[in-house]
N, C-alpha and C positions, 0 to 999 in steps of 0.2 A: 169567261164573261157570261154566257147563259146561263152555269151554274149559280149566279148570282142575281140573276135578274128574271129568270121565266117562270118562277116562282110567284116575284111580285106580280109581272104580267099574266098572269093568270087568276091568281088574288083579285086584279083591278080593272077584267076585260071591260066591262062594262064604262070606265071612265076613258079605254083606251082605246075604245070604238070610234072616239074622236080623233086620232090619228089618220083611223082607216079610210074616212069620211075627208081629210081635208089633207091629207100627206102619207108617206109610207105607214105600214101596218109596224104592231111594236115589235114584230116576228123582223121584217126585215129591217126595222133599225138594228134591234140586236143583233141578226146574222152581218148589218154591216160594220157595227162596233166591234165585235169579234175578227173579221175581214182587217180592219186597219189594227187593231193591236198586236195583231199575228204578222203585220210585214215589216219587211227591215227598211222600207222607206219611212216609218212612222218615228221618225224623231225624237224620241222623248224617256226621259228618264224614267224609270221604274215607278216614281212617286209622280209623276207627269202622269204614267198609266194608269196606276189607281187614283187619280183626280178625275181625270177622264171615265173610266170606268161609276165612279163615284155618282157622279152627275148627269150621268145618263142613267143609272138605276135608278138616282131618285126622282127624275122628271116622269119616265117612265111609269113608277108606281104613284104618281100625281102629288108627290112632295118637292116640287119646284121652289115651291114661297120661303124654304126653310134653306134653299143656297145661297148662304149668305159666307162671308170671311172669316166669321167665326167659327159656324158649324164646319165647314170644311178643314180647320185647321185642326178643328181638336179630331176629326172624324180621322181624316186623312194623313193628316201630318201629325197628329198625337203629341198637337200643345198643349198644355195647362189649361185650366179655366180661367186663368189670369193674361190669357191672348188678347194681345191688345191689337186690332188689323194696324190703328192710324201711328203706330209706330212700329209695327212689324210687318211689311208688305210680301211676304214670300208666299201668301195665296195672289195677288194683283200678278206681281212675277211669276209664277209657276203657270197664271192661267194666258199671260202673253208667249209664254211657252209653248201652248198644248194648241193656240192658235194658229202660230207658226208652222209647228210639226203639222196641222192639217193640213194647212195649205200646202205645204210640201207634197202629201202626202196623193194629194187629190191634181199636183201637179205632172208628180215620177210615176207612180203606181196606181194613182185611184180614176186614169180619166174617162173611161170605162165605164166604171161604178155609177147605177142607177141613183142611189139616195147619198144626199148630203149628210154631215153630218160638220155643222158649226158652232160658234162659241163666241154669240156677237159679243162687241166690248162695252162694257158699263156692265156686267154681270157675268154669272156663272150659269146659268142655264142655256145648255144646249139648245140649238133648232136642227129639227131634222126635215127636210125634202127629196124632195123628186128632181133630179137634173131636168132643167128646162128643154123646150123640144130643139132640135136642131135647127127650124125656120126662125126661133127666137134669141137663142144662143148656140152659134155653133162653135165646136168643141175646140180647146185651146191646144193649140201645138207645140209652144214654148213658155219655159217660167216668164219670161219678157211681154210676152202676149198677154199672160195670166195677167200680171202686171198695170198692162193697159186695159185691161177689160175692167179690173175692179175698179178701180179710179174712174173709166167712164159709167161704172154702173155704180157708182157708194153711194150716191142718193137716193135710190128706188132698193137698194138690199139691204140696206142696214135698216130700216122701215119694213121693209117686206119677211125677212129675217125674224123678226120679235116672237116668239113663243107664246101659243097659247097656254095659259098652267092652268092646272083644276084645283078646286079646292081641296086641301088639304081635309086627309078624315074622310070624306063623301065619298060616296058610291054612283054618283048622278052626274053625268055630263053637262057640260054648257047647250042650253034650247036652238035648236034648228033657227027658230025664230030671232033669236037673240045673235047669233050669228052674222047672220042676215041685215041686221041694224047694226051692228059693230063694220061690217066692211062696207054699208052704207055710206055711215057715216066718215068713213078712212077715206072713201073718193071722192066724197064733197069738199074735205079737207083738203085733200091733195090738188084738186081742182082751182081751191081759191089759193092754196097757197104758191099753184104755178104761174094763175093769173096774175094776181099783185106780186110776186117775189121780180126785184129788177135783174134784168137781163145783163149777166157781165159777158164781156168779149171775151172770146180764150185769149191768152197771154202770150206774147210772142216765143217764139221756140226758142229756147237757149241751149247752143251747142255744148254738147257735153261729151269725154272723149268715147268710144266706142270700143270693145274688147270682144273678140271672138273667142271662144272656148273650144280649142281643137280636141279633138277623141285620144286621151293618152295609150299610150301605145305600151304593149306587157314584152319584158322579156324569156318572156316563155308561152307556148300556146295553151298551157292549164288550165280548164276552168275556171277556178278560185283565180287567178291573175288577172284574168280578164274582166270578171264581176268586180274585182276590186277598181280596176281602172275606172270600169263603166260608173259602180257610187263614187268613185269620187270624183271623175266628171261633173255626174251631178250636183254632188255637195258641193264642187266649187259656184258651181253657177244658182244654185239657191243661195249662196252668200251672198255674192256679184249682186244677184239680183234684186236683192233687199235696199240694196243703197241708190240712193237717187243722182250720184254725182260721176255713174257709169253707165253707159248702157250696154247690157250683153247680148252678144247676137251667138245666135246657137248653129254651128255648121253643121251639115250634114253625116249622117253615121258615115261617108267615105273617107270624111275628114278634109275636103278641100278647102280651100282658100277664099278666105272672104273677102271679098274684095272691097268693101265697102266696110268694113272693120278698122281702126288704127290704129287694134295691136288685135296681134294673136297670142293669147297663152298658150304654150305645148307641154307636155314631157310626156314620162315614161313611167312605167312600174319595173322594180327590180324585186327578186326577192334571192334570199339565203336559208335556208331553214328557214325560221322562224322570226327570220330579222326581213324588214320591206324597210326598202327603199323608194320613194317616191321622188323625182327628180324633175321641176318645173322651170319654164322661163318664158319670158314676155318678149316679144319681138316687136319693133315699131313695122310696120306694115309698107309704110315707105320706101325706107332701103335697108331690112333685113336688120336690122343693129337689133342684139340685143340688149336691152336694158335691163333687165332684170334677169336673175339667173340664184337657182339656191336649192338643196339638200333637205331631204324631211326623214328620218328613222324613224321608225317604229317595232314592237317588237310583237306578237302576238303571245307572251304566255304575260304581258303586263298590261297587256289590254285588247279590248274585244274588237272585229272587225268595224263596225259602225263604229266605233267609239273613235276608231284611227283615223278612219275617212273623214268625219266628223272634226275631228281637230286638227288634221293635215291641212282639210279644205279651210277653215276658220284659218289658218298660220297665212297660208297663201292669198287669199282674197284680203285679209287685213294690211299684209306684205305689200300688194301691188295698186289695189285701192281707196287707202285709208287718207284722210286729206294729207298726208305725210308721206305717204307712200308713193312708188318707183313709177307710177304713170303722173304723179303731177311736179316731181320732181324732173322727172323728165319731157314736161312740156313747160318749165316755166321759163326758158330761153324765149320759144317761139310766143307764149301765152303775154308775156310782159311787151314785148313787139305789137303784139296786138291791145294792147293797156291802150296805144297813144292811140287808134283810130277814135272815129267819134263814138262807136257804139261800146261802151265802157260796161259789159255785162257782168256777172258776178265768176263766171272763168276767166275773165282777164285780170281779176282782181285778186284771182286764187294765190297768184305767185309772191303779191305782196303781201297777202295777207299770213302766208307760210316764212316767208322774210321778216317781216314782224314777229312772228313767234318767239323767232333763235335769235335775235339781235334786242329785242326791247328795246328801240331807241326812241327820243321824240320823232325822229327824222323819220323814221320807216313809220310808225306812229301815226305820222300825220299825210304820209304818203296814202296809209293804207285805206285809212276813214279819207279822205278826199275820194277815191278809188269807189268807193263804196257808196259814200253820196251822191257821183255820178251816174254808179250805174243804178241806183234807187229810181234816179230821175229819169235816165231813159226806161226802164222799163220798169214801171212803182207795184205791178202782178209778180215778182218774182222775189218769191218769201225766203230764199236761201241770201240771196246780197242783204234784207232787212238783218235779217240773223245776225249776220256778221255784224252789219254795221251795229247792233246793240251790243254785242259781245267788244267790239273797239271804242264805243263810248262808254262802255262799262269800265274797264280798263280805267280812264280817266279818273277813277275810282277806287280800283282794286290798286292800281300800283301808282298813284300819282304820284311818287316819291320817286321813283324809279325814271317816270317820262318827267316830272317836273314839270306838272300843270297844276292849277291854283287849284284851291282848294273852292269846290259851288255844289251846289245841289243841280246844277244843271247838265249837267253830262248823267248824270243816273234821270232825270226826267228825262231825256233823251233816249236812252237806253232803254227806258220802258216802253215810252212810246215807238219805238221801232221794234221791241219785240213785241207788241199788242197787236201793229201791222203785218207782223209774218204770222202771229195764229190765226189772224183773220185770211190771211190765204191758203194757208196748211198750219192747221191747227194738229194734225197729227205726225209732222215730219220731225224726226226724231233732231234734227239741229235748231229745229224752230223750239222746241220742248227744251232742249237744253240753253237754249236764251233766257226763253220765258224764266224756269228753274235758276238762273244765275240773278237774272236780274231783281228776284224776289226773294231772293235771297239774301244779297245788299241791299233791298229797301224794307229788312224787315219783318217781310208776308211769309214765313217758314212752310206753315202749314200749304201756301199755295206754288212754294218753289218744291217743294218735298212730292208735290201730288205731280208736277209736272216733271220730275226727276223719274219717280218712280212710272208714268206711261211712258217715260221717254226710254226706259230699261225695259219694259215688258214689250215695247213696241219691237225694238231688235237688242235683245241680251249681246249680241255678239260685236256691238261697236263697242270695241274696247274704251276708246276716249268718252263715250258716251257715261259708261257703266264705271270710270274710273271718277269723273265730275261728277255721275249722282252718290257716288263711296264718300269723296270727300265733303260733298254737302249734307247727307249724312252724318261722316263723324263732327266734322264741328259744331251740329246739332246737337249732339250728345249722345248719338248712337255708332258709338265709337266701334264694339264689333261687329253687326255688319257692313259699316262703311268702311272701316278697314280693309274687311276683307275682299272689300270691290276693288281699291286701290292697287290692295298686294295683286290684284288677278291683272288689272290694264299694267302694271309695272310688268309681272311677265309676260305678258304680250308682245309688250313693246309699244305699248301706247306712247305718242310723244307729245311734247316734248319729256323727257325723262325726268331732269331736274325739278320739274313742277312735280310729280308724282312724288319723284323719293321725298322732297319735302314734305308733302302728306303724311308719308309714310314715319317719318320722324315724331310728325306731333302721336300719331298713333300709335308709338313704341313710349312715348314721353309721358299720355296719360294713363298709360298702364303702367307707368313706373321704372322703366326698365330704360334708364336715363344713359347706361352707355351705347345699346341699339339705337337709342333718340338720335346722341353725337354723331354714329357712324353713317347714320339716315342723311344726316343736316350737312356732311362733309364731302357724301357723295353726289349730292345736289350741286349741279353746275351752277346754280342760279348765283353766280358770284356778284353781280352787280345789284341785287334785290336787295332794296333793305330790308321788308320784310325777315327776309328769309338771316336775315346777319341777327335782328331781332331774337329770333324762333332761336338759331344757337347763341346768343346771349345768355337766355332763358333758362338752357337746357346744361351750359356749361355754370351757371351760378348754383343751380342742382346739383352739379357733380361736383362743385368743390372749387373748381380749376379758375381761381380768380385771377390768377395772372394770365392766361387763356382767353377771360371773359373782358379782360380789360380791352386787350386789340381791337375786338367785335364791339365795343361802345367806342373805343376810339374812330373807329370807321364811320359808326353811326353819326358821331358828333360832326364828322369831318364832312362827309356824302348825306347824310338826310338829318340835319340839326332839327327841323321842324318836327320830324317823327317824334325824338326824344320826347317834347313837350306836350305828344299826342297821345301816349302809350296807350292809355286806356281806351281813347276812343277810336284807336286802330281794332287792338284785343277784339274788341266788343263784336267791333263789323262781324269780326270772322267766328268768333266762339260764341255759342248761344249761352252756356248754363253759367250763370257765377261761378261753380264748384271748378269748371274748366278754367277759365279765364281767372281764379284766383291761382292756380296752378303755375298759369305762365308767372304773375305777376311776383307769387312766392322764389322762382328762380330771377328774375331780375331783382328783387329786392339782397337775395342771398350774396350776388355777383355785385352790388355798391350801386343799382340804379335807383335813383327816389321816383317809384314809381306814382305815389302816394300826391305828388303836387299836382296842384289843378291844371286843368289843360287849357290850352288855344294860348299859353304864352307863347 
C-alpha cells in the first residue's frame, strides 16, 4: 500500500496539511490502510482490496471528485468504456462489501487502532479520523454493542463522517477562514434542525429470540485449531450480527452459560490432514433439547483458511437464523400460542407468515394479513410487521389466481403504502428495502425497485433470500446474467422456499435457450398449485415440441385459473420488462395451440 501511495503523499503535502490540521496525518492513514489490509480479519476480496486501496490513494493525493462508478470500474475492475453503473451495480456491491469487512474489521482486530478509516454510503470516498476519546465514546466490547452504538449514534456520524475533498489539479488547501464558516454554519443548522425536527418516542421493544455463541471447542491443542475455532467464532457472530430478527449475546472466553440467552450455539473443530471438520448445534436453553444439529467439510488444498471460516460461518448463521430457519421453526409452536394474546407483535405473526409461504392458501392468506394488521395497530414504529404486511398485500397481486382474490388496483395501493411506512422507519433495513423493491416492481417504477434491490444486496450480500429476490428482479428486467447468477447462489444456499427459486431458475435457462434445463428447472419447482408457474412450463414445453405434454398444463390452466388464460399477456407483462422477453414466452405458448394473440379481460 505505501508503495502506492507516498509517492502521491509527497507529490501533494501541501494539500494534505489539511488532514494534519483537522484528522490523522496522510503518514498514519497510510500506515493504517496497510495495518487492515495486512489482517486476516479484514474481509474482503482481492478486488474488494484494490477498491479499498484505490480510493484511499486517490483521496489522499486530492482526487476525491473523480470517485465516481464509472471511474472505478474501468480503474479497478477493468470494464469497457461502455460501463454503464445504472445497469451494472457491482461497484454499489463491491463498496457495501468493503463497508462491512470495515466494520468487521474495527469490531475483531482493529479496536485498538487510533484512526478510522470509513466509506460512508451514497459514495466512494473514504473518511479517515481519530477514534473519539473514551469520556465521549467508550470502546465497544461486543459485535452486538457495536451494533447498538451505531444505530444510537447514525444521525451525528453519518453527518460528521462526510470528507473534506480538495480540489482536483491544485496545490492550495481549503482557507483557515473558510473552514471556520463551513462548520459555522453546520451548527446553526444542526441547531434549528433539532429545534423544529418533532420529537418521536422510541418504539416499544419487541421481543426477538436471543442466541449465545459459545467458544468452539478444537480437537487437538495446535495452534492452527484453535485460531481456526476462535475466526470462526467470530465469523459466525458477525453474520448473527447483521440480522435484526436475532439478537447475539457473546459469552465469555470461558465459555459459560448464558443465562439470559434462549439458545446456545456450540460445536467443535476436528481436523484430518488437510480435511476440517467443523461440527455445530443450537440448544434451546430451556431444557437442553437440541434443535438444530449439522456437519460442515472443508478441505484446505481447495480453499484458503478465511475463505472456509468465511462460508462455514455464512452456512450456519443462514441454517439457524434465516426467517426459515431452525430457531423460528422451532419457536412457531409457543410463538403462534402467543398470536391469540392481545399484543399481536410481528414475532407472533412470524409463524403464520412462514405457514403461508409453504401452503399458499386463501385461508393461511388471510390469517396471515389480519396477523399483520393487528400487530401494525398495536405498535404502527415497527417497520418489520409494515414489511410483511406489504409483501402479503402484494401477493394479492403476484398470485391472485393462486389465492383467488378479485382482480383491483387496491391491494398493490396498499402494498405501497405500507412499504412507504416501513422506510420511513428503517429505511435501511434490508426487509424493509426488499418491500419497497417488490412493490415497485409491480407498479412499474423499475428503475426505483432495482435501486432499492441493489442497497438492499450491498447492505448485507450474505441474506441469501435477500440477494436471490434482487437476481430475480433483475432478470426479469432484462438483465438476465447477473440476476441469474444471484438466483443460482440463494438456490445453493438453500434459500427457501425452493420452488419459487428453481422457478427462476427455469425462466433463466429458457431465455438463454437451453429449453431442456428450462423443463428440468420448471419440474423441480414444487410450486404444484401456482398457475403461474404451470403457465411458465406451458411456455417452455410448446418450445420443446412436446404438445401433447403441453396440452395437460393448459388443461389444468383451463380447469384451476380459467381467468389467467384470457389474461396472458397482462400477466407476462407484470413480470417481464422487455418485449424481446415476453415475446419469448408468448412464441412457446403460441407453438403449444395457446391463442395468445386474443384481447384480454374476457
Amino acid at each position: 500500500m505505501r508503495d502506492l501511495v507516498v509517492g502521491a503523499i509527497m507529490r501533494n503535502a501541501a494539500k494534505l496539511n489539511l488532514f494534519s490540521s483537522l484528522g490523522p496525518t496522510a503518514e498514519e492513514i497510510c500506515r493504517q490502510a496497510e495495518r487492515i489490509l495486512a489482517s486476516e480479519e479484514f474481509h474482503a476480496p482481492q478486488r474488494g482490496r484494490n477498491f479499498l486501496e484505490f480510493v484511499i490513494q486517490e483521496t489522499l493525493a486530492g482526487r476525491s471528485g473523480f470517485l465516481k462508478a464509472f471511474t472505478i470500474a474501468n480503474v479497478v475492475f477493468g470494464r469497457e468504456a461502455s460501463f454503464d453503473p445504472q445497469n451494472d451495480p457491482v461497484v454499489r456491491i463491491e463498496a457495501g462489501r468493503i463497508r462491512k469487512a470495515l466494520e468487521r474489521y474495527y469490531l475483531v482486530a482493529g479496536q485498538a487502532d487510533e484512526v478510522i478509516i470509513t466509506m460512508p454510503k451514497g459514495g466512494y470516498v473514504p473518511h479517515f479520523d481519530y477514534v473519539r476519546s473514551a469520556a465521549v465514546a467508550p470502546p465497544l466490547s461486543d459485535p452486538e454493542s457495536a451494533r447498538i452504538a451505531e444505530r444510537a449514534d447514525k444521525n451525528h456520524s453519518v453527518q460528521a463522517m462526510r470528507p473534506l475533498t480538495l480540489p482536483a489539479g491544485r496545490g492550495r488547501g481549503i482557507s483557515l477562514p473558510a473552514i471556520f464558516v463551513l462548520l459555522l454554519l453546520a451548527l446553526v443548522s444542526a441547531l434549528f434542525i433539532t429545534q423544529g425536527a418533532p420529537r418521536r418516542s422510541p418504539p416499544p421493544a419487541v421481543l426477538v429470540p436471543t442466541v449465545a455463541v459459545e467458544v468452539f471447542a478444537e480437537s487437538s491443542y495446535a495452534d492452527s485449531r484453535a485460531d481456526i475455532a476462535r475466526g470462526l467464532r467470530d465469523d459466525i457472530i458477525g453474520k448473527l450480527a447483521q440480522r435484526d430478527d436475532v439478537v447475539v449475546i457473546v459469552n465469555p472466553p470461558t465459555g459459560g452459560r448464558a443465562a439470559a440467552a434462549d439458545y446456545a450455539l456450540q460445536g467443535n473443530i476436528q481436523m484430518d490432514g488437510s480435511r476440517l471438520r467443523s461440527v455445530a448445534r443450537l440448544v434451546r436453553q430451556t431444557d437442553g433439547v437440541v434443535i438444530w444439529a449439522d456437519n460442515f467439510d472443508a478441505d484446505f488444498r481447495a480453499q484458503n483458511k478465511l475463505g472456509i471460516q468465511a462460508n462455514v460461518a455464512q452456512q450456519i448463521a443462514g441454517a439457524i437464523a434465516q426467517p426459515h430457519g431452525a430457531i423460528f421453526q422451532a419457536e412457531t409452536a409457543t410463538i403462534a400460542r402467543a398470536a391469540q394474546k392481545a399484543d399481536r407483535d410481528i414475532q407472533a405473526c412470524t409463524p403464520a407468515y412462514d405457514d403461508y409461504l409453504q401452503t399458499m392458501t386463501a385461508q393461511s392468506h388471510s390469517a396471515v394479513r389480519e396477523c399483520l394488521r393487528q400487530a401494525t395497530q398495536r405498535n404502527p414504529d415497527n417497520a418489520a410487521s409494515w414489511a410483511l404486511l406489504s409483501l402479503v398485500y402484494l401477493d394479492e397481486v403476484r398470485f391472485r389466481y393462486k389465492l383467488g382474490t378479485p382482480s383491483s388496483a387496491e391491494p398493490l395501493d396498499l402494498a405501497n403504502a405500507s412499504a412507504q411506512r416501513a422506510a420511513s422507519l428503517a429505511p435501511d433495513n434490508t426487509r424493509v428495502l426488499r418491500a419497497v423493491m417488490l412493490v415497485n416492481f409491480f407498479r412499474g417504477d423499475i428503475d426505483k425497485a432495482l435501486a432499492a434491490g441493489t442497497a438492499a444486496y450491498a447492505a448485507n450480500p450474505d441474506d441469501v433470500e435477500v440477494a436471490g429476490e434482487y437476481g430475480l428482479r433483475l432478470a426479469m428486467s432484462g438483465k438476465w446474467q447477473s440476476g441469474c447468477e444471484l438466483v443460482s447462489i440463494a438456490l445453493d444456499k438453500k434459500a427457501g422456499p425452493r420452488g419459487y427459486y428453481a422457478g427462476g431458475m427455469a425462466m433463466c435457462a429458457f431465455m438463454r435457450g437451453d429449453i431442456e434445463a428450462a423443463e428440468q428447472w420448471s419440474r423441480m419447482s414444487d410450486l404444484d398449485c401456482n398457475p403461474i408457474r404451470h403457465l411458465a412450463l406451458l411456455s417452455i414445453l410448446g418450445a420443446a415440441g412436446k404438445i401433447a405434454e403441453a396440452k395437460l398444463e393448459q388443461d389444468w390452466l383451463l380447469a384451476n385459473a380459467p381467468e389467467l388464460m384470457t389474461n396472458i399477456r397482462q400477466e407476462i407483462s407484470l413480470r417481464l420488462l422487455r418485449p424481446e422477453d415476453q415475446e419469448r414466452v408468448f412464441a412457446g405458448l403460441r407453438a403449444a395451440g395457446v391463442a395468445v394473440d386474443l384481447p384480454s379481460g374476457g
